[in-house]
PLY file of the C-alpha trace (Angstrom):
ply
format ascii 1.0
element vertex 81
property float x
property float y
property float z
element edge 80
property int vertex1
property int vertex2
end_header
19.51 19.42 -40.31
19.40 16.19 -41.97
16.64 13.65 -42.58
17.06 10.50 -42.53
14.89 7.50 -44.29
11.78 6.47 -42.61
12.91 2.73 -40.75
10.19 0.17 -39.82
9.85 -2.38 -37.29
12.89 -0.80 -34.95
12.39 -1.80 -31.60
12.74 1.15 -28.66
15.04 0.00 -25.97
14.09 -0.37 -22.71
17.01 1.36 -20.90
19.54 2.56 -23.04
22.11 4.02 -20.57
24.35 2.82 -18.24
23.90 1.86 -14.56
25.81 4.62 -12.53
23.75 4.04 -9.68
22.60 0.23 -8.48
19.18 0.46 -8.58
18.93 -2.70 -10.76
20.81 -5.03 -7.67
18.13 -3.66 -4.96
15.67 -5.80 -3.56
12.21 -4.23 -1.44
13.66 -3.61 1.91
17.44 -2.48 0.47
19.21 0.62 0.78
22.30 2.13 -0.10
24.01 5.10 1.50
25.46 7.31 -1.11
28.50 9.81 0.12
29.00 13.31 -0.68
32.42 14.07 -2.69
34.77 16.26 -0.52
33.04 20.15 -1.28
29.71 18.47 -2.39
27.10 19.48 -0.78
24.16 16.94 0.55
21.75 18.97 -0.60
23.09 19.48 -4.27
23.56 15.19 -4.19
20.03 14.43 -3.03
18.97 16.58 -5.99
21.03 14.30 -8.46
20.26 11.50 -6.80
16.88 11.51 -6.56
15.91 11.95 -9.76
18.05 9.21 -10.87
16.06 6.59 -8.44
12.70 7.76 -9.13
13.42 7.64 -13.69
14.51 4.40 -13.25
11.63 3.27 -11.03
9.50 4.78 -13.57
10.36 2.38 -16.27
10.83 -0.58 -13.72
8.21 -0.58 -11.77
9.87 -0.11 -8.80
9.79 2.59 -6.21
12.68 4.53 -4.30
13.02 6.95 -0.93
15.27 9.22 -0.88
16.83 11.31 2.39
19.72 13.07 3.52
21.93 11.14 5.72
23.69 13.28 7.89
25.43 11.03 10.27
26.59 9.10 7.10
27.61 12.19 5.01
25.03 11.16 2.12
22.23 10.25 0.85
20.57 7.06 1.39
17.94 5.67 -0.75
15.43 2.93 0.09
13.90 0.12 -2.60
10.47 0.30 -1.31
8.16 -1.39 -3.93
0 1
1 2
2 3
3 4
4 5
5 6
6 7
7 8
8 9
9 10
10 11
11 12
12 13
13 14
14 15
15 16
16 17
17 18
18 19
19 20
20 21
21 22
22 23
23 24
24 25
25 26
26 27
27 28
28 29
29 30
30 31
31 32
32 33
33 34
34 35
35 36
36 37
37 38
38 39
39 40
40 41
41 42
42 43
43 44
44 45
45 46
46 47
47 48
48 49
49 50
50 51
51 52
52 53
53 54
54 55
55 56
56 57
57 58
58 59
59 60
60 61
61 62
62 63
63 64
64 65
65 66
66 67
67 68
68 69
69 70
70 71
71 72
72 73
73 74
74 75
75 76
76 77
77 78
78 79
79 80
């Protein structure tokens, strides 16, 4: 391992990744139906996509609902706050 220099005054981002998903775009009352991949299963993409909605409404401010959409083959998720 190797240690750097102590920096001052570097400012943290706020979100340093990229937007797979387009939780930035929804508005309270949105949602967005998410589909399965051909051999993905719902269950395995509710578990990714869940996650996802409720990190970035943790450092937004904003909350998500996530459920399995069967008729749709997905996941849909809801901006509710």
């Amino acid at each position: 391992m190797k240690v750097g220099k102590i920096e001052k005054k570097v400012e943290i981002p706020a979100v340093h990744s990229k937007h797979k998903y387009p939780w930035p775009e929804m508005d309270v009352g949105d949602s967005v139906l998410l589909q399965a991949e051909k051999g993905e299963s719902l269950f395995s993409l509710k578990r990714k996509v869940g996650p996802a909605a409720r990190y970035y409404g943790e450092k937004t401010g904003k909350k998500f609902k996530t459920l399995i959409d069967h008729d749709g083959n997905g996941v849909r998720v809801w901006r509710t706050e």
